[in-house]
Structure formats: structure tokens, C-alpha cells
C-alpha positions as CSV (number, residue, x, y, z in Angstrom):
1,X,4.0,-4.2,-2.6
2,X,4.5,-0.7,-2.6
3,X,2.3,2.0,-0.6
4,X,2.5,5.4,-1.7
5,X,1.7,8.2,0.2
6,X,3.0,11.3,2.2
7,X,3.5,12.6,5.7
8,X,0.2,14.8,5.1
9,X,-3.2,13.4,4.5
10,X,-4.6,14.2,1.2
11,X,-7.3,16.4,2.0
12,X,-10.0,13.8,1.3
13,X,-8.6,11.6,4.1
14,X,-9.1,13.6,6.8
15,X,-10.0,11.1,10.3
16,X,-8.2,8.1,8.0
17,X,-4.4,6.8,9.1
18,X,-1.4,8.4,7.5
19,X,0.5,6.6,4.9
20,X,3.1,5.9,7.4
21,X,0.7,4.4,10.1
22,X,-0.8,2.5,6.9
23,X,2.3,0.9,5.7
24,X,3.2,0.1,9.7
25,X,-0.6,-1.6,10.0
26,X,-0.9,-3.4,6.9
27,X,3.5,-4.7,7.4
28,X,1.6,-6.5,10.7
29,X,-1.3,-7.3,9.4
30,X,0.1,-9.2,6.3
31,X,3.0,-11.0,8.5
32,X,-0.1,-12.4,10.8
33,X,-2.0,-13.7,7.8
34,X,0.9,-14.8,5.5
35,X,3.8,-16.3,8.4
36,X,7.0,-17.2,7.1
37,X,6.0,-16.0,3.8
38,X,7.4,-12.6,3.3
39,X,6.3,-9.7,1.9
40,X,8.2,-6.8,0.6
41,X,7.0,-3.6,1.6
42,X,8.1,-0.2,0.2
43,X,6.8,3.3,1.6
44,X,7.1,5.9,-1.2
45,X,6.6,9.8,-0.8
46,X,5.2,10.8,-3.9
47,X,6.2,14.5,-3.3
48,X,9.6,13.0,-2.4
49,X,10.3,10.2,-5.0
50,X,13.1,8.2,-5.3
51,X,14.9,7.8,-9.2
52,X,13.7,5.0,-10.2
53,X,11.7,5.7,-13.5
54,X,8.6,3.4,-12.7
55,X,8.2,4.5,-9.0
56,X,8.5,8.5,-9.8
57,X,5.7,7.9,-12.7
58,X,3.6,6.6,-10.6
59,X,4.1,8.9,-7.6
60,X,3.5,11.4,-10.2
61,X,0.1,10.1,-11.2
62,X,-1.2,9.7,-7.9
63,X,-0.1,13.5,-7.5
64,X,-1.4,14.4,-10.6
65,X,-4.7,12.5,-10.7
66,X,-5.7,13.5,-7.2
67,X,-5.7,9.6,-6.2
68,X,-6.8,8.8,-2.7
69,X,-3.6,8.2,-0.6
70,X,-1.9,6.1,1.1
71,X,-2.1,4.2,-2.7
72,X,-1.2,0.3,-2.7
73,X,0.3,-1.4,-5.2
74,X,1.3,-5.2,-5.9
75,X,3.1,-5.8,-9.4
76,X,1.8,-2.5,-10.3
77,X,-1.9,-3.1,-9.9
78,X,-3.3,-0.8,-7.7
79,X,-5.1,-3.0,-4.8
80,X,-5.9,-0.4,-2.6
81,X,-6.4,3.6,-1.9
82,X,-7.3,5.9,0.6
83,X,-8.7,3.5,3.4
84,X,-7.7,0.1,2.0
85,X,-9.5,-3.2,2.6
86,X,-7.4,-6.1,4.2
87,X,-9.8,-8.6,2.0
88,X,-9.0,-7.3,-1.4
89,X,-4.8,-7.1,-0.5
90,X,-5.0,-10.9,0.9
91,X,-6.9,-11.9,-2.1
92,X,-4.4,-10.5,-4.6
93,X,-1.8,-11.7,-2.3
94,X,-3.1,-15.4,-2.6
95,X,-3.3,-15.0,-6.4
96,X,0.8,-14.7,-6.3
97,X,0.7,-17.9,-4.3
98,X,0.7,-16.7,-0.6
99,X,-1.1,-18.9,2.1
100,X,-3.5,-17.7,4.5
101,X,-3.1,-18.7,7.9
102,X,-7.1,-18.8,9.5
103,X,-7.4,-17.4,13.2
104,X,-10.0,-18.9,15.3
């Protein structure tokens, strides 16, 4: 999974999380829901990529396309942006095989 974002809030965020606080929220939320079943978690600044071809394109289009960030992807599908929904990311997360845990 791979969040996208940057140390500013887009401008249509305002009163939302950063990317950072996003990518520290959903890391707990996902290793509450999904124990002993790890998930891989990258934080990507898209005004900061790193080299990797795929990455920097995408960075670029969420630049470039004015995309709500933070922006989450999982096997490149984008499952979440701006304010993302826990629901949505467990249910693609189950489709790859993960196992909820239920709270009571």
C-alpha cells in the first residue's frame, strides 16, 4: 500500500489530517484489523519522489491532476483520497486475502 501525499495539505483538505498523520493512523488502524498479517506501508512525497519509474508517475499525476491528498494506493488501484474510508481499504485488503479480526 502506498500513500501519497506531502507535508502541506492540498488546499482542498484544509481541517483533514496530513499525509503523515494519515499514513501513522491508517499503519495502526490496519495492524488492529489485520494482526499478524502485515502490511507494507510506503509514505511518498509527490513533490519529493523517489526514482522509481512507477512511483514518480504517479506522484506526478496526483500533482498534475489536482488529486485529493493524502492518495492511497494498493497494487496500484487507488482505494482512497483526501479523507479516506477504513471500510473501502479493509475491503480491498480482504480481496488480497487478509483476515479481519471483529472487535466487540
Amino acid at each position: 500500500m502506498i500513500i501519497y501525499g506531502a507535508e502541506i495539505i492540498c488546499a482542498s483538505c484544509v481541517n483533514l489530517p496530513s499525509s503523515k498523520d494519515t499514513y501513522e493512523w491508517l499503519g495502526a488502524a490496519v495492524a488492529r484489523k489485520f494482526p499478524n498479517q502485515p502490511v507494507n506501508i510506503r509514505l511518498v512525497d509527490i513533490f519529493n519522489p523517489p526514482e522509481e519509474e512507477e512511483i514518480k508517475n504517479f506522484a506526478q499525476r496526483v500533482v498534475e491532476e489536482d488529486m485529493f491528498y493524502p492518495v492511497i494506493t494498493l497494487e496500484g488501484q487507488v482505494v482512497g483520497e483526501g479523507n479516506p474510508r477504513l471500510k473501502t481499504i479493509y475491503t480491498e485488503l480482504e480481496k488480497y486475502g487478509y483476515k479481519a479480526v471483529e472487535s466487540f
